[in-house]
C-alpha positions as CSV (number, residue, x, y, z in Angstrom):
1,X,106.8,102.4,109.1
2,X,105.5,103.4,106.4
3,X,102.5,101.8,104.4
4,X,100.3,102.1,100.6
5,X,97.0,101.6,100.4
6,X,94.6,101.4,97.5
7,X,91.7,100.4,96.3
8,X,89.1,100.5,93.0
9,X,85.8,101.8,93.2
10,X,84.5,98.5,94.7
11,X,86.9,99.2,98.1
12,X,87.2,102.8,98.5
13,X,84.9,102.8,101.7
14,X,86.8,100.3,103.4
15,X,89.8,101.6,102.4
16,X,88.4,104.7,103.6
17,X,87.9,103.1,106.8
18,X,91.2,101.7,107.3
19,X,93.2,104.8,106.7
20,X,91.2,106.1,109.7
21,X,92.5,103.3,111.8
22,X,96.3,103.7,110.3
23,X,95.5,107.5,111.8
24,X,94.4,106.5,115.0
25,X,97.3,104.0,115.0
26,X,99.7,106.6,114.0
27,X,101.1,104.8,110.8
28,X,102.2,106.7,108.1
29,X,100.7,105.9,104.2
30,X,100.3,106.8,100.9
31,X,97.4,106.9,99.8
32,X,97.7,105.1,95.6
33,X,93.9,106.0,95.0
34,X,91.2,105.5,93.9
35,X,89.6,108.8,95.3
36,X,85.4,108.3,94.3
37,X,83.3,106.0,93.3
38,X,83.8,106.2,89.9
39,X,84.5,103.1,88.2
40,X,87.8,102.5,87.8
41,X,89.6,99.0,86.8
42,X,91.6,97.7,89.6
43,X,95.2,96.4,88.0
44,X,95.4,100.0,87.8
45,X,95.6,100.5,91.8
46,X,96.9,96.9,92.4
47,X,100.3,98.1,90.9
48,X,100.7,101.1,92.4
49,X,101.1,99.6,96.0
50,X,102.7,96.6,94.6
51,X,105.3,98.2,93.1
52,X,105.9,100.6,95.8
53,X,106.2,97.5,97.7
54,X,108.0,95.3,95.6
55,X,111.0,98.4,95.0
56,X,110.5,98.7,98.6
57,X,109.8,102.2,99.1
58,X,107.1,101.2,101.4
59,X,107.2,98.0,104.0
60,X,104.0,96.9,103.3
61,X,100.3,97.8,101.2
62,X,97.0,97.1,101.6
63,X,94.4,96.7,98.5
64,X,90.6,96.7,98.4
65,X,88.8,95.6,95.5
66,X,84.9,94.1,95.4
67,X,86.0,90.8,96.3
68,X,89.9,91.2,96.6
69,X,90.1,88.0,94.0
70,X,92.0,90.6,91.6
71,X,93.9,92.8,93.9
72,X,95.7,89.6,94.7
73,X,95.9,88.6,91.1
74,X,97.9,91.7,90.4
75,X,100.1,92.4,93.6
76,X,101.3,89.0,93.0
77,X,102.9,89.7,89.9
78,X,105.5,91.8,91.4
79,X,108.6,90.3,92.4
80,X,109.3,90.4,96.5
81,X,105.5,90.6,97.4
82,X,103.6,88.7,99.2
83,X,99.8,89.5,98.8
84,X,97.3,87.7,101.1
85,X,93.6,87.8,100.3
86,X,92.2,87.6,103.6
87,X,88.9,87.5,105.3
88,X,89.0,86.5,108.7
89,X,91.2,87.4,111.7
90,X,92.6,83.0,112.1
91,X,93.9,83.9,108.3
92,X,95.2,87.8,108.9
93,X,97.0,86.5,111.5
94,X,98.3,83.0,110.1
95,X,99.1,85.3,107.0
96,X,101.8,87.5,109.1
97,X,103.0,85.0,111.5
98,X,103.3,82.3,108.4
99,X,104.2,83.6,105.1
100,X,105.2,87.3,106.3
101,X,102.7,89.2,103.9
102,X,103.5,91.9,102.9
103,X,100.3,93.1,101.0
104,X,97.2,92.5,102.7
105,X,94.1,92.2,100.4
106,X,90.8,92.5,101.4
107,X,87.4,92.5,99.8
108,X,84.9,95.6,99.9
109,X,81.7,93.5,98.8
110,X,82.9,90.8,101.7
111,X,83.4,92.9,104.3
112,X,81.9,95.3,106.6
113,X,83.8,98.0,107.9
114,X,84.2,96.8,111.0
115,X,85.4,93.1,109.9
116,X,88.0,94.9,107.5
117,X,89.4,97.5,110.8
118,X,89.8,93.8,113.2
119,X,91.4,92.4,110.1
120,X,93.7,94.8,109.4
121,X,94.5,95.3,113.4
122,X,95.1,91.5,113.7
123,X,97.5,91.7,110.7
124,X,99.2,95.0,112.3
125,X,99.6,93.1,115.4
126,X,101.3,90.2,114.3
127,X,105.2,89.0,113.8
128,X,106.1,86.8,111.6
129,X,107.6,83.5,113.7
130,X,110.3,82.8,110.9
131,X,112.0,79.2,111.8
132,X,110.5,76.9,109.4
133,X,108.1,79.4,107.8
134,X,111.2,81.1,106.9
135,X,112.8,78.3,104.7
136,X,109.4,77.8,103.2
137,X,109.6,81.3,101.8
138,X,113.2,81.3,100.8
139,X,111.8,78.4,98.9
140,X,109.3,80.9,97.2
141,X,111.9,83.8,97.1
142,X,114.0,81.1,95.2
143,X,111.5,79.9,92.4
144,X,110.8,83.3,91.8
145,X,114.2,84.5,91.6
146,X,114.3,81.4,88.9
147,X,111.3,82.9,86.4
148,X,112.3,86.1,86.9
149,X,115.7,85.0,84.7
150,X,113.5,83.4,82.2
């Protein structure tokens, strides 16, 4: 399995923290930056893992911004992404087991470390239940498939 994570300035410590937990997890990531805390504008890091995603060169990404609010903005853009702004366990895991995210976005400004680690182990430790969940998103898949032509 092999994940992308990145954040902008506003996320780089909990990103920081959540690459430790990938570690300790043993999951394998790239790492799409931001590297300080310079300021830095986030659709710039929101692509990077969302396109890595979306080409599917990695399963699934994780962005931090300040609040998350654009992360999500941009990883939805892509085609094949799903992109959950999340800040709760109930909706990490509701996220997986439901729409089968495959971006998980979380906000540095929202968040303390150790909120963002049981986040981002409830999301790790879910399965998507597919069934009806999985006609609802082959509802999505086919609406976007349909403005993508346009």
């Amino acid at each position: 399995m092999l994940f992308a994570i990145g954040s902008d300035h506003g996320g780089l410590e909990l990103k920081n923290a959540i690459k430790k937990l990938l570690e300790e997890r043993g999951i394998s990531y790239v790492d799409c930056g931001t590297d300080n805390g310079d300021s830095v504008d986030y659709p710039d890091y929101g692509e990077k893992v969302a396109r890595k995603v979306s080409g599917g060169e990695v399963e699934s990404g994780i962005l931090v911004c300040g609040t998350g609010i654009g992360m999500s903005i941009v990883a939805n853009k892509f085609p094949h992404v799903r992109a959950a702004l999340v800040t709760d366990t109930f909706m990490a895991r509701m996220a997986k087991e439901h729409n089968n995210a495959n971006i998980l976005v979380l906000g540095g400004r929202v968040l303390n470390e150790q909120q963002a680690c049981d986040i981002v182990a409830t999301w790790l430790d879910a399965s998507f239940e597919g069934g009806r969940h999985q006609w609802r998103l082959d509802k999505i898949a086919a609406i976007e498939k349909q403005l993508c032509q346009q």
